[in-house]
N, C-alpha and C positions, 0 to 999 in steps of 0.2 A: 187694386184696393177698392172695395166696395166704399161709396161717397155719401155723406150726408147731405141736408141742405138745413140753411142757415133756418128756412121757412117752418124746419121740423120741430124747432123752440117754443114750446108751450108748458105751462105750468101739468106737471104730470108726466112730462117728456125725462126719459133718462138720459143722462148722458156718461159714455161708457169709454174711460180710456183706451186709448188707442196705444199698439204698442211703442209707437213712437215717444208719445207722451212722456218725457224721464222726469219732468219737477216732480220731487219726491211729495208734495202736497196732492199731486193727482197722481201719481203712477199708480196702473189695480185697479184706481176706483170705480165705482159706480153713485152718478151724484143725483139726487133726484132736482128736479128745477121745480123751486116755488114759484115765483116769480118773473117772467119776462116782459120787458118794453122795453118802447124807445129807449131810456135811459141808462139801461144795462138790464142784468140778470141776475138773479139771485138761486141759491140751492144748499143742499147739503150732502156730502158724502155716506151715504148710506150702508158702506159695509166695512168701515173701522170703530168696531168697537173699543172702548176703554176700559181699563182692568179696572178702575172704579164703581166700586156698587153706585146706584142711583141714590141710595139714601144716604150715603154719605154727603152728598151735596144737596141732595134735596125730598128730604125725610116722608113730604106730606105727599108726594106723587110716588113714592116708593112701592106700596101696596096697588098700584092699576098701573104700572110701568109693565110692559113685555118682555118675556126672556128674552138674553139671558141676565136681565135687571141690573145692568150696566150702562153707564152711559157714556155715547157714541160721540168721535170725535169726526165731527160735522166740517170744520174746516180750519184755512187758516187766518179768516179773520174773524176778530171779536173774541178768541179764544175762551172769555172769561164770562160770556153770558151763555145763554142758552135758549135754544129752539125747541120747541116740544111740537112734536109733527102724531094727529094721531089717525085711527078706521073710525069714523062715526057710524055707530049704529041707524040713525034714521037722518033723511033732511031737514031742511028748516034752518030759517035763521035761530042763534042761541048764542047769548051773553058770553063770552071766554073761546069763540070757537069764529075762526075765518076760515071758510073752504076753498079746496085749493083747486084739486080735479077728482074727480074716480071715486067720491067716501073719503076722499083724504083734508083735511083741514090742518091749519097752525093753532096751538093752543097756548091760553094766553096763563104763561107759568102763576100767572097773582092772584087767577080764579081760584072758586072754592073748589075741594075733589067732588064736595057734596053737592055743589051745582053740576058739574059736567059729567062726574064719572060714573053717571046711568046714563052717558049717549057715548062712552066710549068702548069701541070692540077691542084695541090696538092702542097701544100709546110709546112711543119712543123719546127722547130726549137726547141732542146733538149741541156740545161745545165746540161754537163759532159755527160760520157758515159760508159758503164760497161765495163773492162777490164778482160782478164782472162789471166794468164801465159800457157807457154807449158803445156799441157795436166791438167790444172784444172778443166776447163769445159768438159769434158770429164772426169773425175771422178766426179763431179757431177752431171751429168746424169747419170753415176755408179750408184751412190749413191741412186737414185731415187729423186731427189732433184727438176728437171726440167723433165716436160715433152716437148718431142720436138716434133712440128706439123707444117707443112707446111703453112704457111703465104700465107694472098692475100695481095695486096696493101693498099685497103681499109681500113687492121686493122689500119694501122697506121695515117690516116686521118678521123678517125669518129670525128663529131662535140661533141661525148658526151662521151670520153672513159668508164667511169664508171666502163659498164657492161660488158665492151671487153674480161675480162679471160672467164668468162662465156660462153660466145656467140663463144667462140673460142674452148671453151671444148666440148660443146654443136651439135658443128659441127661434131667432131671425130668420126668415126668408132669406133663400139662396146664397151667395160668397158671404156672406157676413158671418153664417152658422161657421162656416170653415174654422173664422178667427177666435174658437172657443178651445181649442185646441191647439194653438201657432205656442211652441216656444216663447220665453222672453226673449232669447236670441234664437235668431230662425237659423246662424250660422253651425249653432252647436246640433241640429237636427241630423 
């Protein structure tokens, strides 16, 4: 089984279920990581979408939200608020907007659309978000539980997440590509 290291957690790192992985909050997923230190880890599942238009919960981001203008169920805690992850058009510091890695920033849902949304290429919006204490997630990519791979922007705004672990396994250097293709159970193969 191709290994990750704990070392490979940075903000913009993906981390990409293993088929081991059965808690039904990560089986599938692909989480993108905002956030790592000492004190744990922070992300969001990037390819469950919610059969909820975006404007139904939040009308004034509706018009510069990205297909398929839904919004995505990010994780399992905090259910009831929401992260809006988006592509900045240029650098720079800017009011409403903390950058995360790659073009990619957190956006700050209170901002005006009329202040930010000429710096945004991409904008996504994710109910709740994965949390991890000091050193959990780093024993479970111990564990072999995640695989962690380098993120583009793009994962997180495809119009069709679906096949995203896939195409993300698929990409990887050597034995890992294999696992874009492994059955859920390799016994039924």
């Amino acid at each position: 089984m191709p290994r990750s290291s704990p070392a490979d957690l940075h903000p913009g790192s993906l981390l990409v279920a293993a088929p081991t992985l059965l808690d039904p909050n990560f089986a599938d997923t692909v989480v993108l990581l905002l956030d790592v230190s000492d004190d744990g880890a922070l992300g969001i599942v990037v390819n469950r979408p919610a059969s909820m238009p975006l404007g139904a919960v939040l009308p004034v981001w509706a018009d510069l939200v990205s297909p398929p203008g839904t919004l995505f169920s990010g994780g399992p805690v905090e259910t009831e608020g929401a992260l809006a992850v988006c592509l900045r058009r240029s650098e720079g510091r800017r009011p409403g907007l903390r950058d995360v890695a790659h073009g990619l920033a957190l956006l700050d849902l209170d901002a005006s659309p009329e202040d930010v949304g000429q710096d945004l290429a991409a904008l996504r919006v994710f109910a709740g978000y994965a949390g991890w204490g000091a050193g959990q997630l780093q024993d479970e990519v111990a564990r072999d539980d995640w695989y962690v791979v380098p993120g583009t922007p793009t994962d997180v705004f495809r119009p069709d997440p679906t096949g995203l672990r896939r195409e993300v396994l698929r990409r990887q250097p050597g034995e890992l590509a294999w696992h874009s293709t492994r059955p859920f159970d390799p016994e039924t193969n």
